[in-house]
C-alpha positions in Angstrom: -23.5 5.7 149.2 -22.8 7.3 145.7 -22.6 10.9 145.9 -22.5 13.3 143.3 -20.1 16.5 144.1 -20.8 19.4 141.9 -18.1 23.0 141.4 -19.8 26.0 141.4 -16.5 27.3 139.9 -15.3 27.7 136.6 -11.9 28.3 137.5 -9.1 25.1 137.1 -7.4 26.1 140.3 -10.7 26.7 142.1 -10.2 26.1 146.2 -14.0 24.4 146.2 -13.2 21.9 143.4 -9.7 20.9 145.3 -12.3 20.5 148.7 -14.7 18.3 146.7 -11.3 16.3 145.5 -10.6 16.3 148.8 -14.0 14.3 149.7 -13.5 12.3 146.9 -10.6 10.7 148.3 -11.8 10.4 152.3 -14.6 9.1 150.8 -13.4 5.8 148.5 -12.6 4.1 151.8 -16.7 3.4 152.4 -18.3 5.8 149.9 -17.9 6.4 145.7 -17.6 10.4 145.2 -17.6 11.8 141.7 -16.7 15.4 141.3 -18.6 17.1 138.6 -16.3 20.6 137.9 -18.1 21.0 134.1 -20.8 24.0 135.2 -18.7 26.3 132.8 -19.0 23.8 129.9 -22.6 23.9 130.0 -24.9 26.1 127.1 -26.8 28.8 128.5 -30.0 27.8 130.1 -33.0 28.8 127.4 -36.8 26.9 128.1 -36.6 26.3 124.5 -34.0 23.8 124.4 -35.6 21.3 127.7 -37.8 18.8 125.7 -34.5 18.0 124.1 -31.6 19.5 125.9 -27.8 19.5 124.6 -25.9 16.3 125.4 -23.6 18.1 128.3 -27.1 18.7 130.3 -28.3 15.5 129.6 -25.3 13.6 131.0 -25.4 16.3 134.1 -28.9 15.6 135.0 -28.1 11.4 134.4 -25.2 11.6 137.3 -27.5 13.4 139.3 -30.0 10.8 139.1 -27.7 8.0 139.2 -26.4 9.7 143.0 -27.8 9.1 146.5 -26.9 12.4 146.6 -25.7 15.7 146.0 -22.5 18.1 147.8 -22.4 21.5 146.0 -19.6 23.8 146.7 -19.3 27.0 145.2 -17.1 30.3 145.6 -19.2 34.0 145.7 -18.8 36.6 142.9 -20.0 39.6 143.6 -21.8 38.2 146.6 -23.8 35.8 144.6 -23.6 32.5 143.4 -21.7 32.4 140.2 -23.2 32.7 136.9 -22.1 29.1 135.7 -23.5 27.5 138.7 -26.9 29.3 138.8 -27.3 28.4 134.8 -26.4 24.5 135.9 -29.5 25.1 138.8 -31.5 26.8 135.9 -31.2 23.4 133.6 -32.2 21.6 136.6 -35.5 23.3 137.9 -37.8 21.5 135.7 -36.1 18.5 135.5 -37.3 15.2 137.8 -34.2 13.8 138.9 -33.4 16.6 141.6 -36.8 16.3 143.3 -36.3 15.2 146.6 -32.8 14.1 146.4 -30.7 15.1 149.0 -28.8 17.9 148.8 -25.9 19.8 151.2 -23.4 22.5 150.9 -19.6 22.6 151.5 -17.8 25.6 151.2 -13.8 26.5 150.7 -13.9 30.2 152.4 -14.1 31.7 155.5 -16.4 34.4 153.6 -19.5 34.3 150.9 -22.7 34.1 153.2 -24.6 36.0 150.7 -23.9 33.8 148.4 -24.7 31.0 150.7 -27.7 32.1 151.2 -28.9 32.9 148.1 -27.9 29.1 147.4 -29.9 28.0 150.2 -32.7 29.6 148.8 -32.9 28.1 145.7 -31.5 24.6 146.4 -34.6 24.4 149.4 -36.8 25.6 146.2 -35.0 22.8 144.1 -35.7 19.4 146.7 -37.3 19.1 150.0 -34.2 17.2 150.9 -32.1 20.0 150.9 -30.3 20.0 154.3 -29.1 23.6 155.3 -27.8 21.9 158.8 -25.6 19.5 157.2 -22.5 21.9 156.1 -18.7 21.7 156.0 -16.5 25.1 155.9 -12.8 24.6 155.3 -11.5 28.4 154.5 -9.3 27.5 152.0 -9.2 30.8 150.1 -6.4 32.7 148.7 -3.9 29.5 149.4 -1.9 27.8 146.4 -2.8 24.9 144.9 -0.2 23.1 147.2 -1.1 24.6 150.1 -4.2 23.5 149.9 -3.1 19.8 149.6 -1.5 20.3 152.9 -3.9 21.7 154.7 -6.3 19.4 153.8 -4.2 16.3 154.4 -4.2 17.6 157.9 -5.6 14.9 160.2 -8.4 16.9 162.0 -9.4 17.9 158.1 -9.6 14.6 157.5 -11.6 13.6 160.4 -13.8 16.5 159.9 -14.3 15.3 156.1 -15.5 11.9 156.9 -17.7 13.0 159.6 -19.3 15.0 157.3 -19.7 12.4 154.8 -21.0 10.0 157.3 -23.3 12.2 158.2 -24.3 12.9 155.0 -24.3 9.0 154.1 -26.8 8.7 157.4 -29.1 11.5 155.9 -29.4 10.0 152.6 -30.8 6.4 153.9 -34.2 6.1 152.8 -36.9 6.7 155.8 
């Protein structure tokens, strides 16, 4: 399967991009995971600009269609999903290529439910492939960059990773 993992965060250090790394490499044994960490690079959303949308949204909306699917992972500002993230979702919602392609959530903290949920909402608006069941917490937050490394080299993380993959992998078969 070729996935498609996308940052909610804007930040280089961000715990959810390092999970999504993370993924990337479990997954190159049996999958091919790209990690998309660009949200903050893309324009602000406007419905004027979506018959011929900047280049940077055009080559976001090609990986998703060139994936099986999609893992989003995003920190929570303020309790809600981040502003960079929700613009990328905004670019998205009219588009064709995220219509019923699967769709799952990891997450890098032990907190952010509202956020979550928010997400939930709009990703289940966004494909009726969303799969809310389908989730992998690892709380990885307010841990350095190298401690992160570690704990995610653990073996059970590891395990826990490619189950979650796999599972992912299974969900994305066509019917």
């Amino acid at each position: 399967m070729k996935f498609l993992a996308i940052s909610g965060s804007a930040r280089r250090a961000s715990t959810n991009t390092a999970l999504l790394h993370a993924l990337q490499a479990v997954a190159g044994q049996t999958h091919v995971l790209s990690v998309y960490d660009r949200v903050g690079e893309l324009p602000v959303f406007s419905p004027d600009l979506e018959l011929d949308p900047p280049p940077a949204v055009s080559a976001l909306a090609q990986a998703i269609a060139d994936a099986d699917g999609l893992i989003l992972a995003s920190p929570e500002y303020i309790r809600s999903i981040p502003g960079g993230l929700k613009n990328a979702i905004d670019w998205l919602v009219s588009r064709n290529e995220v219509i019923g392609k699967p769709i799952v959530l990891a997450h890098a903290s032990h907190r952010g439910d509202d956020m979550l949920g928010q997400l939930r909402v709009a990703l289940a608006t966004l494909s009726d492939r969303f799969n809310e069941e389908l989730f992998l917490r690892l709380p990885l937050m307010k841990l350095l960059p190298d401690e992160v490394a570690a704990h995610l080299s653990a073996p059970r993380h590891q395990e826990e990773m490619c189950r979650f993959l796999d599972a992912f992998a299974n969900y994305c078969k066509p019917a």
